[in-house]
N, C-alpha and C positions, 0 to 999 in steps of 0.2 A: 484457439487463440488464447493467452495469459495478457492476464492483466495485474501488475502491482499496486497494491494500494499501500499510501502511507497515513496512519494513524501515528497523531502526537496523544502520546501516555492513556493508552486503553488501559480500562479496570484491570488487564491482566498483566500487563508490563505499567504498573502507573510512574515509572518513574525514568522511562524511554519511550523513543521514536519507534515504531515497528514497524515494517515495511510485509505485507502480505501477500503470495501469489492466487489468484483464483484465476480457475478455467472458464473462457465462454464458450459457451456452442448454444447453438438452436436454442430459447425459450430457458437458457440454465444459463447459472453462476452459483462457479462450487468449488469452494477450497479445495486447496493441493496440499495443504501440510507444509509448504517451501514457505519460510520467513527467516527476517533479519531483525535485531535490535541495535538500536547505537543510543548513546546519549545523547546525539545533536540530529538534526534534520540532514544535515551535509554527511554526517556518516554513512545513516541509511541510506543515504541518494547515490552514494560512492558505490555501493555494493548488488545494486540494482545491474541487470546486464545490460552490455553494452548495445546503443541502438535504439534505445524507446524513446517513445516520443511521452513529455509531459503533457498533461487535463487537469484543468483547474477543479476546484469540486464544483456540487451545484448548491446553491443554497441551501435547499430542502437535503443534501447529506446528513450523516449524522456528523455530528459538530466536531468529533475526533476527529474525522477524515481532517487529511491536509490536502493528499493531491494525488491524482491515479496516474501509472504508467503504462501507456502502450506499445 
């Protein structure tokens, strides 16, 4: 299963939204290489496939996170 995550302006994109895909399976979570950047939250969310369901984050994320897709 994939999961999106959205980060507002990681050290590596500081000046966009980035939208990242990782894979779960069994006792893992491990990038896939698949991302999007936008300058807004709603761009990145546009480009995300269609069908997922939004997760808010948890508290204890780290503080970039905005929101995961499943």
């Amino acid at each position: 299963m994939n999961q999106w995550t959205i980060y507002d302006r990681p050290k590596d994109y500081p000046d966009q939204f980035v939208a990242r895909c990782w894979r779960i399976s069994p006792g893992k979570l491990q990038p896939t290489g698949d991302m999007f950047t936008g300058d807004t939250l709603d761009e990145v969310r546009a480009l995300l496939p269609y069908g997922l369901v939004r997760v808010t984050r948890y508290p204890d994320d780290d503080p970039k996170i905005v929101e995961t897709w499943l």
